[in-house]
ChimeraX commands (.cxc) that place a marker at each C-alpha (Angstrom):
marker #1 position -36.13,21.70,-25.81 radius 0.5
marker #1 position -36.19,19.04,-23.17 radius 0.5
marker #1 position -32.91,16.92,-23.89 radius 0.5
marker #1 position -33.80,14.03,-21.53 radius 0.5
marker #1 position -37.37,14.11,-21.21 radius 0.5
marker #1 position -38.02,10.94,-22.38 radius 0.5
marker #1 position -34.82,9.35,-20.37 radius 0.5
marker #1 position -35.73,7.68,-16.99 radius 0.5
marker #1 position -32.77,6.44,-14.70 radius 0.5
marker #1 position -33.72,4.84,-11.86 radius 0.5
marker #1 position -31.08,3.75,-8.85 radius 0.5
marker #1 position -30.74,0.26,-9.89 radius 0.5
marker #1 position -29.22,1.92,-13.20 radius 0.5
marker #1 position -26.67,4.25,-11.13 radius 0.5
marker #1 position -25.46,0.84,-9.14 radius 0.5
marker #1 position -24.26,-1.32,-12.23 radius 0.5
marker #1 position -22.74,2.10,-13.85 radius 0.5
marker #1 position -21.14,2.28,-9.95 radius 0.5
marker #1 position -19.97,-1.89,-10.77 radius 0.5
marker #1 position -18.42,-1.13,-14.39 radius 0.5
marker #1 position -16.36,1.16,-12.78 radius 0.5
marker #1 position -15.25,-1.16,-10.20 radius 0.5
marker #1 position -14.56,-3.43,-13.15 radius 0.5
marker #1 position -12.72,-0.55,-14.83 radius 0.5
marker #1 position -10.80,0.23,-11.96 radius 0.5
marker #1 position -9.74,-3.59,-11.49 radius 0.5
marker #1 position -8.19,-3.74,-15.17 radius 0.5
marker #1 position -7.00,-0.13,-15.81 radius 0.5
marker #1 position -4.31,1.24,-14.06 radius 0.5
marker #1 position -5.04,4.34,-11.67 radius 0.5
marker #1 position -7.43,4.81,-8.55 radius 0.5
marker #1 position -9.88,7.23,-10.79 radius 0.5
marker #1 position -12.74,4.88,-11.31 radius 0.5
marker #1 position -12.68,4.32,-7.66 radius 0.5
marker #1 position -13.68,7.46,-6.90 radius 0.5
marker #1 position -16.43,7.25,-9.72 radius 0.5
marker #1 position -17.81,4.40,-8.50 radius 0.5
marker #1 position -18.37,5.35,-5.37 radius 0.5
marker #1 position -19.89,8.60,-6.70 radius 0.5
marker #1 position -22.26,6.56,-8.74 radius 0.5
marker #1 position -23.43,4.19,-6.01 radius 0.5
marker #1 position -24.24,7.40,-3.49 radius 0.5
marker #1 position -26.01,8.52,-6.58 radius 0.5
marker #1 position -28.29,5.49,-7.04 radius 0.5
marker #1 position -28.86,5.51,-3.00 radius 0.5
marker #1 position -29.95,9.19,-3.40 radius 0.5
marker #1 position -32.33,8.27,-6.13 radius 0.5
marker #1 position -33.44,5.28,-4.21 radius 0.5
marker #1 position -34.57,7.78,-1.13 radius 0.5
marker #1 position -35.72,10.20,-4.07 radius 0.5
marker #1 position -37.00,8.32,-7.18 radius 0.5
marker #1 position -38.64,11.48,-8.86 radius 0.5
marker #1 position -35.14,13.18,-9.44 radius 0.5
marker #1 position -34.68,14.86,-12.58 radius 0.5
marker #1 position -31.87,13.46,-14.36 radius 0.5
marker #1 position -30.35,16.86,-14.83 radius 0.5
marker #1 position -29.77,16.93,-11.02 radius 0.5
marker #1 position -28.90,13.46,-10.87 radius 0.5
marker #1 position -25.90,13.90,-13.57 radius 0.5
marker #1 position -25.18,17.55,-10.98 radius 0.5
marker #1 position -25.00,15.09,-8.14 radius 0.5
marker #1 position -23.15,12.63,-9.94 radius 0.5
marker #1 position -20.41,15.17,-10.85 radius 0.5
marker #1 position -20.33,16.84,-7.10 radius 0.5
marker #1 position -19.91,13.44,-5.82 radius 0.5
marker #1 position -17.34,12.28,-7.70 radius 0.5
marker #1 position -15.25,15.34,-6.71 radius 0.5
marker #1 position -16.02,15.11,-3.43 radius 0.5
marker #1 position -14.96,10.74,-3.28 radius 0.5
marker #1 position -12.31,11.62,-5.03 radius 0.5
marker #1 position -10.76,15.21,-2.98 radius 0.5
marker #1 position -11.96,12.76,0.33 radius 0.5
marker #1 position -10.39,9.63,-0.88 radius 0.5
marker #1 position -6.66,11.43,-1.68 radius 0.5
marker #1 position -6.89,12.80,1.70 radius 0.5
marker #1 position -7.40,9.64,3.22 radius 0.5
marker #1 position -5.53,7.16,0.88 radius 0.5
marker #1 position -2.48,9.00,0.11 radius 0.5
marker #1 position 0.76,6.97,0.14 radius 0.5
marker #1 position 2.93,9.59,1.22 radius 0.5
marker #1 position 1.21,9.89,4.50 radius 0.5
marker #1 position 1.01,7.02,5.53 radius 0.5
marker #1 position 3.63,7.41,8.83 radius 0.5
marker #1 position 5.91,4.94,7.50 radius 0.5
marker #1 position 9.41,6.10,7.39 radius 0.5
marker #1 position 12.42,4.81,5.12 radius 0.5
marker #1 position 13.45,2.66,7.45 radius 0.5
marker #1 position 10.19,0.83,8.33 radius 0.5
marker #1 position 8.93,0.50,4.55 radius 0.5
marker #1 position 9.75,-3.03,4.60 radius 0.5
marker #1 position 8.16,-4.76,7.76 radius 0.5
marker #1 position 10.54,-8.06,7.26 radius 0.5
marker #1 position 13.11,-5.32,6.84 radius 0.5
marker #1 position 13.02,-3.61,10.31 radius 0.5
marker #1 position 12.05,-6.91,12.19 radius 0.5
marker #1 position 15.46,-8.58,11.17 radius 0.5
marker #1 position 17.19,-6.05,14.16 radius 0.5
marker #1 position 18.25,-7.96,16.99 radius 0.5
marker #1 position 17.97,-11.44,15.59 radius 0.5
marker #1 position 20.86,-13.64,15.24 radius 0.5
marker #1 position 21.67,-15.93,12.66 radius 0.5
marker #1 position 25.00,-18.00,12.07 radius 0.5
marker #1 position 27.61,-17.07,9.55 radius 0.5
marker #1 position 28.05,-19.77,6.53 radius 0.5
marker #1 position 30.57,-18.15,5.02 radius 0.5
marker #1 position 33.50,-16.22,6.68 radius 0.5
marker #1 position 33.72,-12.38,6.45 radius 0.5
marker #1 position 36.18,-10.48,3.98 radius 0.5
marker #1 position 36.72,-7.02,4.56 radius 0.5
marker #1 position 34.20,-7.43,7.15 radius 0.5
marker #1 position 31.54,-8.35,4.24 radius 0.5
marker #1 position 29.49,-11.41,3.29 radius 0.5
marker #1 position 26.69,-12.41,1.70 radius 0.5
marker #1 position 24.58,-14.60,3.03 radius 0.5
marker #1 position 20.79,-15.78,3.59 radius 0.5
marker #1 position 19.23,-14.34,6.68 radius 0.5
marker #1 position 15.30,-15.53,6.85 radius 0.5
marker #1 position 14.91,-16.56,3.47 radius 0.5
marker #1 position 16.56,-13.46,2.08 radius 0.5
marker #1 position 19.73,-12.74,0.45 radius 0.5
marker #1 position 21.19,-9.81,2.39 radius 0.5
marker #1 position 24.90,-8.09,2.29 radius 0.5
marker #1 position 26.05,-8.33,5.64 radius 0.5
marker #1 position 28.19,-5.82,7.25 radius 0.5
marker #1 position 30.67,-6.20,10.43 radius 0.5
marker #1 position 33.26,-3.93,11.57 radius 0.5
marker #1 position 36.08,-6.66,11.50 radius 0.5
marker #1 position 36.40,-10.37,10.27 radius 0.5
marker #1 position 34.00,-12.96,11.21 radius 0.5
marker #1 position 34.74,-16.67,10.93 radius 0.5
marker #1 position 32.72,-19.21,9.51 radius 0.5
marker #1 position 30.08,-20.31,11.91 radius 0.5
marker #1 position 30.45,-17.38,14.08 radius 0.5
marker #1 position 27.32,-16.54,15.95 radius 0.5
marker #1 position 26.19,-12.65,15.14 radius 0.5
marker #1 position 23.15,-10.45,15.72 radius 0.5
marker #1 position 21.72,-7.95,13.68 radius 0.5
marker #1 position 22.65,-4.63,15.21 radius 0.5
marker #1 position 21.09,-2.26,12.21 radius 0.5
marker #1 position 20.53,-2.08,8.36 radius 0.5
marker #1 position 22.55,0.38,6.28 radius 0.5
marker #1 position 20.95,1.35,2.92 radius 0.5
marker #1 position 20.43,-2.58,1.48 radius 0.5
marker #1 position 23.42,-4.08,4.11 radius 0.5
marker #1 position 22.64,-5.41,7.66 radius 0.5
marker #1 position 24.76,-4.53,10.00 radius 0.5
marker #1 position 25.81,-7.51,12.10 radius 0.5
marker #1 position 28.33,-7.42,15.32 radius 0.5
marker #1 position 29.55,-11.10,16.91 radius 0.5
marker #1 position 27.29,-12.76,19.92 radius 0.5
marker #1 position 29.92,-13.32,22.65 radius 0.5
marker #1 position 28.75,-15.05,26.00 radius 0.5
marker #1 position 28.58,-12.07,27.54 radius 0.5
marker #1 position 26.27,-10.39,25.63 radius 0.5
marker #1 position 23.72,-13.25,24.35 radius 0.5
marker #1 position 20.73,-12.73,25.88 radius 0.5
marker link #1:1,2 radius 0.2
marker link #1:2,3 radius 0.2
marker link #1:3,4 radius 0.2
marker link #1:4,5 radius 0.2
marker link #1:5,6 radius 0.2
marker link #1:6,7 radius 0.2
marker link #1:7,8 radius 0.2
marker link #1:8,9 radius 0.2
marker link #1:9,10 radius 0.2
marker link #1:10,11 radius 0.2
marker link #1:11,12 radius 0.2
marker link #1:12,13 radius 0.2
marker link #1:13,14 radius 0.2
marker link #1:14,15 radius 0.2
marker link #1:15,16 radius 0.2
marker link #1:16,17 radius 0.2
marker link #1:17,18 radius 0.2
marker link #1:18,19 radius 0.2
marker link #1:19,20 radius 0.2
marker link #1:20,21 radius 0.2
marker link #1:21,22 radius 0.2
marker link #1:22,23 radius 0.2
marker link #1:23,24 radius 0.2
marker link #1:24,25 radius 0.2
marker link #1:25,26 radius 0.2
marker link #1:26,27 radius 0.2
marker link #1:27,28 radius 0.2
marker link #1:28,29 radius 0.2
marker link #1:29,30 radius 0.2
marker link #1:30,31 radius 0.2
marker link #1:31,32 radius 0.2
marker link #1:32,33 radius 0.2
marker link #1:33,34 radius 0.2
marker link #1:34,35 radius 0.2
marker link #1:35,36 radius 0.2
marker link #1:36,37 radius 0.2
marker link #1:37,38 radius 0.2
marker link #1:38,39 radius 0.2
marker link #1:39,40 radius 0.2
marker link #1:40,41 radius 0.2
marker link #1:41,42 radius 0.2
marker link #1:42,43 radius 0.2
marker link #1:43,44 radius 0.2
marker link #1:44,45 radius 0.2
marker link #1:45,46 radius 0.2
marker link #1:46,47 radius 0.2
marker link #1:47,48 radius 0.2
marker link #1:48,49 radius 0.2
marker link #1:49,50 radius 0.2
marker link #1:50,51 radius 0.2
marker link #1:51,52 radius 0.2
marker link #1:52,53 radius 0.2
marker link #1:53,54 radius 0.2
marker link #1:54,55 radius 0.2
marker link #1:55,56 radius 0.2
marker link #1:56,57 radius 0.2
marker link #1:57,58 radius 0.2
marker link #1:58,59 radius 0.2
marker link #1:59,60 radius 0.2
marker link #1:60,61 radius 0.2
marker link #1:61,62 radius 0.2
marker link #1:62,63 radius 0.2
marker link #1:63,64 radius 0.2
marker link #1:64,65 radius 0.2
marker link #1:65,66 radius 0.2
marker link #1:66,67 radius 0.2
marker link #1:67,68 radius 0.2
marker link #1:68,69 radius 0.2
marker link #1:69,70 radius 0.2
marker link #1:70,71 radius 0.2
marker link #1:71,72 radius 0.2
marker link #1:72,73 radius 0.2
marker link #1:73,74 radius 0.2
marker link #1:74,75 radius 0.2
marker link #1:75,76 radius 0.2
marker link #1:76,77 radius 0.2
marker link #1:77,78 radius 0.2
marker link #1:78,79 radius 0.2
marker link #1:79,80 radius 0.2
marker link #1:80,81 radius 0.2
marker link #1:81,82 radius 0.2
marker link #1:82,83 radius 0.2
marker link #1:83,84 radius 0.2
marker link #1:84,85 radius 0.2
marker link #1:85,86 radius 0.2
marker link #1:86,87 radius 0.2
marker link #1:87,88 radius 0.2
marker link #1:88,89 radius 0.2
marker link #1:89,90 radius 0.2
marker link #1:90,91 radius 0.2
marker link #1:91,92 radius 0.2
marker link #1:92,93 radius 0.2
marker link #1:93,94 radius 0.2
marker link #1:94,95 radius 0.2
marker link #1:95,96 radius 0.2
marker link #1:96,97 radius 0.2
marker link #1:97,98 radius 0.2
marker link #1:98,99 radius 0.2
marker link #1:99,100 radius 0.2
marker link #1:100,101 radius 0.2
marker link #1:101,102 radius 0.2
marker link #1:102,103 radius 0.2
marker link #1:103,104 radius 0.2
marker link #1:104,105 radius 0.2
marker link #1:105,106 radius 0.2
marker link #1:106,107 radius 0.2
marker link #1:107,108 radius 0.2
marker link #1:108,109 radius 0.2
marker link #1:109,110 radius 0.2
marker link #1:110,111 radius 0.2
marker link #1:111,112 radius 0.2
marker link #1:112,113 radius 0.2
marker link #1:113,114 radius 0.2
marker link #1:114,115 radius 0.2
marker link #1:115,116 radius 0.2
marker link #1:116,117 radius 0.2
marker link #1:117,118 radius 0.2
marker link #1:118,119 radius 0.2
marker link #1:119,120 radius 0.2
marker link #1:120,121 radius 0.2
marker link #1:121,122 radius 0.2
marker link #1:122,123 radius 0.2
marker link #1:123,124 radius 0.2
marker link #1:124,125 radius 0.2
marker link #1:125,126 radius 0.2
marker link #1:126,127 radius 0.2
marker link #1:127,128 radius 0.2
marker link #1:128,129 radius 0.2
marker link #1:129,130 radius 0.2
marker link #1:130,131 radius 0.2
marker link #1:131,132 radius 0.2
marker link #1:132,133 radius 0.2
marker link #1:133,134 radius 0.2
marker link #1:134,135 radius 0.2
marker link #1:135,136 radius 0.2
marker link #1:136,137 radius 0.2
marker link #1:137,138 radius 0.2
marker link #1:138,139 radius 0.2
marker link #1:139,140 radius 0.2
marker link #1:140,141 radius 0.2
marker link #1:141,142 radius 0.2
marker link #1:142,143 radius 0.2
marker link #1:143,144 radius 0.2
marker link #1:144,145 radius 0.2
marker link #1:145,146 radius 0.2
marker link #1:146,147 radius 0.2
marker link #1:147,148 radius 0.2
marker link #1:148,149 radius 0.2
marker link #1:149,150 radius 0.2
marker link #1:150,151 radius 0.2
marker link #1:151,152 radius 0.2
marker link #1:152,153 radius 0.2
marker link #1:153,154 radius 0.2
marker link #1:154,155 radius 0.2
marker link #1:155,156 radius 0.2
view
């Protein structure tokens, strides 16, 4: 009662299953086949070092790796630890603070919008601004950037 006594799988076999899934991963949504790929290429390098395994503990090592790539790869890859906090996700974002930029438009209620480096941003200031008024970016608030004039005094 040998189920896959007649089946041989030899490394080469494990390495395209290990390249479908990278194909798989590349048009279906998810990280899954990732993991199973990666699974299936360790696999075919195990068989490669031992080309006499049965295939019964090449489909046990096949399922142990893939839950090992995949517990490894979510401890590793997860986007929630990345260190990036709310205020940094947006690199362009948090590099706009301290750079100045001239208004095109003056300020009502202490509000404009404008384009700051080729984005459309809300800006904020505590008071009117005139047209062509010089300002700096002093912080962000939520989607607004909060912007305070450039006198001579403090333009640096």
């Amino acid at each position: 009662m040998e189920l896959f006594s007649q089946l041989v799988i030899e490394f080469w076999h494990w390495w395209i299953l290990a390249c479908l899934m990278l194909v798989l991963e590349m048009v279906l949504p998810g990280i899954i086949f990732l993991w199973l790929s990666v699974a299936a290429a360790v696999v075919g390098f195990v068989v490669l070092l031992v080309p006499d395994l049965a295939i019964e503990l090449q489909l046990i090592a096949f399922g142990v790796f893939s839950v090992l790539s995949f517990v490894i790869g979510r401890r590793f890859f997860r986007p929630n630890l990345s260190g990036a906090s709310d205020e940094d996700v947006s690199s362009t974002r948090s590099s706009l603070v301290g750079k100045t930029t001239v208004l095109t438009e003056k300020t009502t209620n202490g509000r404009v919008r404008q384009s700051v480096y080729g984005s459309s941003w809300v800006l904020k200031s505590n008071h009117d601004l005139a047209k062509g008024q010089k300002v700096r970016v002093s912080g962000i608030e939520g989607s607004m950037l909060l912007i305070e004039p450039v006198t001579a005094d403090t333009e640096s």
